[in-house]
N, C-alpha and C positions, 0 to 999 in steps of 0.2 A: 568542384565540390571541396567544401574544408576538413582536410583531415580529421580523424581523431588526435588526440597528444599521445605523445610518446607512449607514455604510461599505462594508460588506458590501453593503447595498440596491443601493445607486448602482452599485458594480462588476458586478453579478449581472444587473439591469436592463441594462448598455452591454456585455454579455460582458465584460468587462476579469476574465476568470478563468484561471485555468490551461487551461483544453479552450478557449475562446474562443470563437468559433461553430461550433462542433463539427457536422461533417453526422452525426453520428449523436443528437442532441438532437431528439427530439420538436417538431410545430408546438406555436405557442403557441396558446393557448385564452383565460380572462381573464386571466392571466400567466404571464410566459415559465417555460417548464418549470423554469429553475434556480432562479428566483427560488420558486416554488411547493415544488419539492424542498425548499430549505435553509430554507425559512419553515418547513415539516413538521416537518425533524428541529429547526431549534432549539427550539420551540415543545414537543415530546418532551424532548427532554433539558434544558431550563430548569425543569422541573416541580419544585416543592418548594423552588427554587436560590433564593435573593434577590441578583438580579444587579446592583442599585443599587450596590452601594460593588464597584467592580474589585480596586482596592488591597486590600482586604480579604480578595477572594477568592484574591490574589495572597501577599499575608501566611500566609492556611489553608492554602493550598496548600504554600509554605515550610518550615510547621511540621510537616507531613505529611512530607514528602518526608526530610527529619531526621531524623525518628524511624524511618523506613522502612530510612534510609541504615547507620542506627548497628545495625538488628536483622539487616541483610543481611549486613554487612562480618563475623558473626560466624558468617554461615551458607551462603560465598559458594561453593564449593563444590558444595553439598547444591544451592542453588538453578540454578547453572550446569545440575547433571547432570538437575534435572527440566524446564529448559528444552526439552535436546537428545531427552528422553525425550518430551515435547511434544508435538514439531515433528515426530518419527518417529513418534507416534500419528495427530498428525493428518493428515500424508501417507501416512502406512501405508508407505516406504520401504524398500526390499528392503535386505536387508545386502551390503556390498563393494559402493556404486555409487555414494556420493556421501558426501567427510567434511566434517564438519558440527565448525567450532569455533568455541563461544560464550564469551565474559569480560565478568563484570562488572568494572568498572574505575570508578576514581575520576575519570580524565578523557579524553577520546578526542586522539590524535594523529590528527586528519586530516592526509589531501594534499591536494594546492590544490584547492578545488573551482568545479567549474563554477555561477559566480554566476547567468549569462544566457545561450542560445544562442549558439555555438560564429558567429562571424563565419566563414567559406566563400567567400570572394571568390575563391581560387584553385581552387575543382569546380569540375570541369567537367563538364556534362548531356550526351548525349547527341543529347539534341533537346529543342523546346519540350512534347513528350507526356511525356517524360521527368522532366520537372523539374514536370510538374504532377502526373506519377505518385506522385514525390516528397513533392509537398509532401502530398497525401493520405495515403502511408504515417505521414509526422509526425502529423497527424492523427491516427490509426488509433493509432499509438504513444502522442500523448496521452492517448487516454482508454483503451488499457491501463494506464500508470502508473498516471491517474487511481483506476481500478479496483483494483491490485494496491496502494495507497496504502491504498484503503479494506477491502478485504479484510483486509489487515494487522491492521489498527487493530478491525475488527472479530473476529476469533477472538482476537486480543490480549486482547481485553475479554471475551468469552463463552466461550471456550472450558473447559468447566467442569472436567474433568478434573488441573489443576493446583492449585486450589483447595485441596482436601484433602489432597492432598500437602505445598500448602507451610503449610497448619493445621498438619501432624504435627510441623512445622521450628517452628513459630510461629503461635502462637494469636491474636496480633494481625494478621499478617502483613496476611491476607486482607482484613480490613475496611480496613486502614490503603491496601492499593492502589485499591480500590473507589471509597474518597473520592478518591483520589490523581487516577486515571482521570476518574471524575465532574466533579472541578473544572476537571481540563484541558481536558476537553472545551468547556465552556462558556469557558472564555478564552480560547480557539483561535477561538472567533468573537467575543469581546469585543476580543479584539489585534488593532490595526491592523496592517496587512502591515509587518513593518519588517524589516532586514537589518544586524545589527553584526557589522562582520568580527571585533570583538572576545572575541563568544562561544562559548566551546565548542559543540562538539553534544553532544547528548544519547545519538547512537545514530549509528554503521554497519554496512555490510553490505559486502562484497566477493564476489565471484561471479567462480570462475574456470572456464572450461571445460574438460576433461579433452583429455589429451595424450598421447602413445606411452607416457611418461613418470611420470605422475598421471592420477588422478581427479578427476571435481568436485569442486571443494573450496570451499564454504562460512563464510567467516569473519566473526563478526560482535562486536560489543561495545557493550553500551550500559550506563548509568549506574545503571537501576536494573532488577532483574530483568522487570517490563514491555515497559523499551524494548528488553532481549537478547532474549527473548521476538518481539515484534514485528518486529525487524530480522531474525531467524532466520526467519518466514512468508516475510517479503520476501523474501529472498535467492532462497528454494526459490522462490517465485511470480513475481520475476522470472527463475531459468532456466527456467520453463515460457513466459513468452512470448517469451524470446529465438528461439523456433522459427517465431516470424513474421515473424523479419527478411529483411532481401532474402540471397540465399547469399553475392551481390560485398560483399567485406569493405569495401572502399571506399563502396557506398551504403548498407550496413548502420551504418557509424559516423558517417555522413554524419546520418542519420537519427537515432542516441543523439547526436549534437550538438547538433543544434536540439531534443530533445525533451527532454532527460533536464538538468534547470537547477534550480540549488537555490530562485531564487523562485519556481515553480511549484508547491514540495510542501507550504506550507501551505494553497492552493484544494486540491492534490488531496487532501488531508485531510479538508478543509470537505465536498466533495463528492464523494469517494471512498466513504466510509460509509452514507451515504445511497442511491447511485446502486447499491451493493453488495446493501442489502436489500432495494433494488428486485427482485435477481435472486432473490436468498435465500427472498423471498416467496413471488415464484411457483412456485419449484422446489416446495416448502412442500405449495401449493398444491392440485402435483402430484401429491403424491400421495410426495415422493419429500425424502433428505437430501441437501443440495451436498456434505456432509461425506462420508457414505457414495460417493456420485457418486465423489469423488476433486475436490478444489478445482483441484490442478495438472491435473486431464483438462479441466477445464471449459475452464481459460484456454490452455491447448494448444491447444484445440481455436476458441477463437472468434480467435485469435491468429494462427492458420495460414490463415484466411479472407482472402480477397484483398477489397483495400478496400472496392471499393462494395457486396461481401455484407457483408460485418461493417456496411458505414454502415446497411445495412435493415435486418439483423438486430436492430443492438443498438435504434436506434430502436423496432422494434418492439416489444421486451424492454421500455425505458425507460416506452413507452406504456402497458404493461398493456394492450395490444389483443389480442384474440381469435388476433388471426394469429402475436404473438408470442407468448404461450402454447402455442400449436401448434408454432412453430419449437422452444420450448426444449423442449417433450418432445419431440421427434425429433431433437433435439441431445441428450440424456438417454439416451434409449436407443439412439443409435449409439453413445455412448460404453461404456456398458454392455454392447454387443454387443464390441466391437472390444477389451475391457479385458482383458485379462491380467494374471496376476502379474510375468510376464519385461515387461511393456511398458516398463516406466519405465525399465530396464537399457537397451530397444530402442532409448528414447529420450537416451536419455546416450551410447548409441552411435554413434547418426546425428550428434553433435556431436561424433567423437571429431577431427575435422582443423575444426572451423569455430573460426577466431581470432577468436575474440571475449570481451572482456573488461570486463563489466561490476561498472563500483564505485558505489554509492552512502553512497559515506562523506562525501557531503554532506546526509544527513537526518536531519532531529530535531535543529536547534540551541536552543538552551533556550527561545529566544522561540516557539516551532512545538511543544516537547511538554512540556519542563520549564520554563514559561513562569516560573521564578523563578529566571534565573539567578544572583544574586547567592548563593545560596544551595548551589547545584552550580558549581562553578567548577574 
């Protein structure tokens, strides 16, 4: 089995991760659950790779992404509308209830983005049950992101239905993102954590919630049709768990302060993917598809659990213990009992006065997904 690197090791062993001692992380065993996790997937996706020379794989990478750049810009359009077509298969998304606008773009204009948790010296708690309540919901929050991170990244990469579509555009197309995907992956744990205000990102998302006024509205752009792709999941997969935040808009943003920071989403990356198929398996398992399930029911629903059930639950999920296979088909089929067509209308209705406004036009700078940015610029 192929190590993790050095780097990676050290951090994953002292928590220094994005979830950090997360109370919903499994006891350790001969090692600690993350460390076992991300040794798993790398050990899986290093297969075939020859991860000796970085710069190298960083140069392939490059040359890839080029020829990708030059075949898209001529198809940008055609690829846009299979994106949005996608993202409304794989949600299954009722029409008139949420608009959805996706652009490939040469380079992203962010807004300032949140580097590190939001400093809060002037909240004010309630009480000291309060603020411990708090800091579990950040928690709770972390490893949604962590999750909706991996999620992402994974129907980003599997979802097979866009394949042949974008063959019919482009007969390269498809192999050309496969390697593209492939290599990033594996740099994504060969890069040490670093942060240059000087880089673009590669990809956002903006998530706005519907008003007297509008509907949910969906905006997203990324560089190459993968990351519009992927930032379009997000978007949809973070308004499903915005339905677990507190209702007082004040604890609610109090909460996307301290959680939602741009050095956090290359761990949740690292272990967003992994932690995801953890779930994915068992559904599997089941007997049953998370796809068919409905992805956004899934995370609606483990989202809207109040902390210390989601700490047992996912625990138990993470473990592959008997009890957590039990919980998740009886999470399975409450959801499948309770599902309707009108539900997700129900559920964009329940949000029609909640102000809340989430951006993550801070993910995917080129070091975290287009890890050659000289190259995308």
């Amino acid at each position: 089995m192929i190590m993790l690197p050095k780097h990676l090791l050290k951090s994953a062993e002292r928590n220094q991760t994005s979830i950090g001692d997360n109370p919903c992380l499994p006891p350790e065993e001969e090692n600690k659950f993350i460390v076992s996790l991300l040794t798993s997937y790398y050990d899986k996706i290093s297969q075939n790779i020859d991860i000796k020379n970085e710069d190298e794989l960083k140069n392939q990478l490059g040359s890839l992404i080029t020829k990708a750049k030059k075949i898209e810009n001529k198809n940008i359009s055609s690829l846009e509308q299979i994106c949005i077509e996608c993202v409304n298969e794989l949600f299954n998304i009722p029409e008139n209830t949420i608009v959805i606008d996706g652009k490939i773009v040469n380079n992203i204009d962010s807004d300032v983005e949140r580097l590190v948790p939001e400093k809060t010296d002037n909240f004010s708690f309630e009480s000291i049950d309060d603020m411990n309540n708090l800091t579990d919901e950040i928690y709770k929050r972390r490893m949604l992101n962590c999750l909706v991170s991996g999620a992402s990244l994974y129907y980003m990469k599997n979802f097979k239905p866009y394949f042949q579509k974008i063959f019919e555009i482009d007969s390269d197309l498809p192999s050309l993102y496969k390697k593209i995907l492939t290599l990033n992956d594996i740099l994504l744990f060969l890069n040490k954590d670093s942060f240059n205000e000087d880089n673009n990102d590669g990809g956002k998302v903006d998530v706005f919630m519907s008003s007297d006024e509008s509907m949910v509205t969906i905006k997203a752009e990324g560089l190459l049709f993968p990351i519009l792709l992927n930032e379009l999941i997000k978007g949809l997969l973070e308004l499903s768990i915005s339905h677990g935040l507190p209702t007082e808009r004040e604890k609610a943003m109090y909460i996307i302060g301290k959680s939602d920071f741009k050095l956090a989403e290359i761990w949740d990356m690292r272990i967003g993917c992994p932690l995801w198929e953890v779930i994915v398996s068992i559904i599997e398992e089941l007997g049953y598809s998370a796809e068919e399930i409905g992805i956004n029911f899934i995370f609606m629903y483990i989202a809207m659990m109040q902390t210390a059930e989601f700490n047992k639950v996912m625990k138990e999920i993470f473990a592959k213990t008997k009890k957590g296979k039990t919980i998740l088909l009886s999470m399975i089929k409450e959801i499948e009992k309770n599902k309707e067509q009108d539900e997700f209308d129900d559920y964009i209705d329940n949000h029609q006065n909640k102000e809340v406004y989430i951006s993550d036009d801070d993910y995917y700078n080129p070091e975290e997904l287009i890890t050659d940015s000289n190259i995308i610029s």
